[in-house]
Phi, psi and omega in degrees: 000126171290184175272329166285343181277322190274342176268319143024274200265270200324329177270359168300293182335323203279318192312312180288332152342272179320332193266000176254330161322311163301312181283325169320310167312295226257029107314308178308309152328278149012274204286332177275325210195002186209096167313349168231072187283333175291330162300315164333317192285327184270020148283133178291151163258113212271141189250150185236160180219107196228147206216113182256146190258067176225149165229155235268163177255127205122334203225145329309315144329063251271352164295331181288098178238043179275335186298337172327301134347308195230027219307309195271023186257095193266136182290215164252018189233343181264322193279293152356300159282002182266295188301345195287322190290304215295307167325292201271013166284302179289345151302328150289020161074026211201151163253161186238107162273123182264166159220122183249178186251141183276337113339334201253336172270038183235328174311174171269351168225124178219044174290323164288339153299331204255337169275331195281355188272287207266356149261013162118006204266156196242164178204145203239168135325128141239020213111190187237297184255029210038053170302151150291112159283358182246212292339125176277301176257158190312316200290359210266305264257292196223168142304321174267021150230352150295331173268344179250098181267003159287333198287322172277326189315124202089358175228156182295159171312320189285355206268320175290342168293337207266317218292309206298335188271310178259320183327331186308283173313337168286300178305303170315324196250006169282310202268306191296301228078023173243157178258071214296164244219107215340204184255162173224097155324131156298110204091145171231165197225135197299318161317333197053222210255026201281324166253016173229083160305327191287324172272010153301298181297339172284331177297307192289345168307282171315347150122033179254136167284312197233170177203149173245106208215328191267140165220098186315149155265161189204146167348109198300180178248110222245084238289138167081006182259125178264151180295107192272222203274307182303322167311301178285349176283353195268307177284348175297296170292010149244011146324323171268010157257007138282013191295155143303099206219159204250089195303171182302312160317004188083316170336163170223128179239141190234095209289164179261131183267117165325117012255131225274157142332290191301307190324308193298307193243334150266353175257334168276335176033090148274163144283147165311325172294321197271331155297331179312286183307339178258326140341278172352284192290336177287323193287315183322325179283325176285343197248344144315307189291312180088042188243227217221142170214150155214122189290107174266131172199169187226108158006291154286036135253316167254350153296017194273285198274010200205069210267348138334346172078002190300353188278279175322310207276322178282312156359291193269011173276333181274005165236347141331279170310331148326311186081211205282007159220063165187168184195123167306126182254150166286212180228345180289327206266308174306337168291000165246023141283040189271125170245168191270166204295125156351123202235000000 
C-alpha cells in the first residue's frame, strides 16, 4: 500500500469513527439530560475557537520555565500570533474567545489586545496571575507567591483567590477598556467546579453567568508516541463530556475540548499533522452530532509549533463545508445549549 492509499484508509477510519460515535453520544445524551434529542440533532454545531493569553512553560524553548512565574508577561510573538488569529478568524465570518491575564495589562503597550477587543473578538477572565482556584492553601495558589509570600500575606486563601478574580476584570477594563466576556480557569479539571461548590458560588457572586472549568479525561498523551487509532476513538468519545451543562447552583459551565495544544505538544510532543488529525477527527464529530466543540489553545504554543496557522485555518474550512450545520461560535452563544446536569 503507498502512502496516499494508506492516508486514504485512515482518513475513511476516522470518518466511520466520528459517525459511530455519533450515534453512540446522542443516545447517551438521550437517555441522560435531554427529552428531545430529535430535536437537538436538527441544531447546527456550534465550533468555538478560544486562545488562552498566557505563557506557557516549555515555549519557544523546551528549557523554559521561568513563565511560571510571569504568566502573564506575553512575549511579541504571543501578542502577534493572537491578533494575526484574530484578524484572519474574522475574515471568516468568526470569532476567537481570548481569555487574558490581568497581568497582561501591566505590559507597556496592549494596543494589540485593545484591537483584538474592539473588532469584536470577546475576551474572558482569566485571573489576575494564573491562579488554582481550588486551591486550599497558599502555597497552592501560584508558583509567584510561593517564592514571593508576602505579596499575600495576612489574607485567607479564599480571600485571594476572589482579590486575584476581580482585580483581573478591574485591569481590564480600567487600562483596556474592556468588558470580560465569562471565566476561564488556569487549568481544566476533569470535574470542573462540580466539587467546589463554594467557588461556584464565589463566580457567580462577582457576576459570571458561565464558567470554562472541564477538561475531559481522555487518553493521556504518551511523549514520542504519536496518537494512534485507539487513542483518537478515546478523544472522539470524550467530546461527549464536553458538552455544555448547568451545575445545581445555576453557574453554566462550558467545558473546553479535548486535545489542548499544551497535551499535544509539550506532553505528547506530536507533530502537527497528528494534532491536525485529531483536531479533525474531533470537530467531525461535532458537526455530526450537532453538539458543541471548543478548540483550546495558546498563542504561546501554538504559535511555535503551528505558526501557519493550519489549525484555525482547518476549523473554519470544517465548518465552512457544513453549510447549515455547523456555525463558528462564542463560547457565550455555546453557553445556551447548557442542559442541566443529571441527578
Amino acid at each position: 500500500m503507498n502512502t496516499t492509499q494508506r492516508d486514504s484508509t485512515r482518513r475513511e477510519f476516522l470518518a466511520a469513527c466520528s459517525a459511530g460515535f455519533a450515534a453512540t453520544s446522542r443516545l447517551a445524551t438521550a437517555s441522560e439530560n435531554d427529552p428531545q434529542p430529535e430535536k437537538d440533532r436538527d441544531q447546527p454545531a456550534l465550533i468555538a475557537i478560544s486562545l488562552d493569553l498566557e505563557m506557557s512553560r516549555n515555549f519557544p524553548k523546551r528549557e523554559d520555565t521561568h513563565w511560571d512565574f510571569e504568566k502573564g508577561n506575553l512575549n511579541e510573538a504571543s501578542k502577534r500570533y493572537a491578533l494575526n488569529a484574530a484578524r484572519r478568524v474574522k475574515d471568516q465570518g468568526g470569532k476567537i474567545h481570548f481569555f487574558a491575564l490581568g497581568q497582561t495589562m501591566e505590559q507597556e503597550k496592549i494596543d494589540w489586545l485593545q484591537e483584538i477587543s474592539k473588532s469584536g473578538h470577546p475576551i474572558g477572565n482569566h485571573t489576575y496571575d494564573h491562579i488554582y482556584v481550588k486551591a486550599k492553601h497558599a502555597e497552592e495558589i501560584q508558583f509567584r507567591f510561593r517564592r514571593a509570600p508576602w505579596l499575600i500575606e495576612g489574607k485567607s486563601t479564599r480571600q485571594v483567590i476572589e482579590e486575584n478574580v476581580r482585580m483581573a476584570a478591574r485591569a481590564l477594563k480600567v487600562r483596556g477598556g474592556i468588558e470580560v466576556s465569562g471565566f476561564r480557569t488556569p487549568g481544566g479539571f476533569a470535574d470542573g467546579l462540580r466539587d467546589r461548590p463554594d467557588v461556584q458560588d464565589l463566580l457567580l457572586k462577582l457576576g459570571y453567568r458561565w464558567v470554562s472549568s472541564v477538561y475531559p479525561k481522555h487518553p493521556p498523551a504518551v511523549e514520542g508516541q504519536a496518537p494512534d487509532l485507539s487513542f483518537i476513538q478515546g478523544v472522539i468519545a470524550a467530546q461527549a463530556d464536553a458538552q455544555p451543562f448547568v451545575y445545581p447552583s445555576g453557574l453554566i459551565e462550558v467545558p473546553m475540548s479535548p486535545v489542548s495544544d499544551i497535551n499535544a505538544f509539550r506532553t505528547g510532543r506530536w507533530s502537527l499533522d497528528s494534532f491536525l488529525e485529531v483536531t479533525r477527527a474531533s470537530v467531525t464529530w461535532a458537526i455530526e452530532n450537532g453538539a458543541t466543540f471548543d478548540f483550546l489553545a495558546h498563542p504561546s504554543c501554538l504559535g511555535v509549533v503551528d505558526p501557519e496557522f493550519r489549525a484555525i485555518d482547518l476549523i473554519c474550512r470544517l465548518v465552512r463545508e457544513a453549510g447549515p450545520r455547523a456555525a463558528l461560535a462564542d463560547l457565550d452563544t455555546l453557553a445556551t445549549r447548557a442542559r442541566p446536569l443529571p441527578r
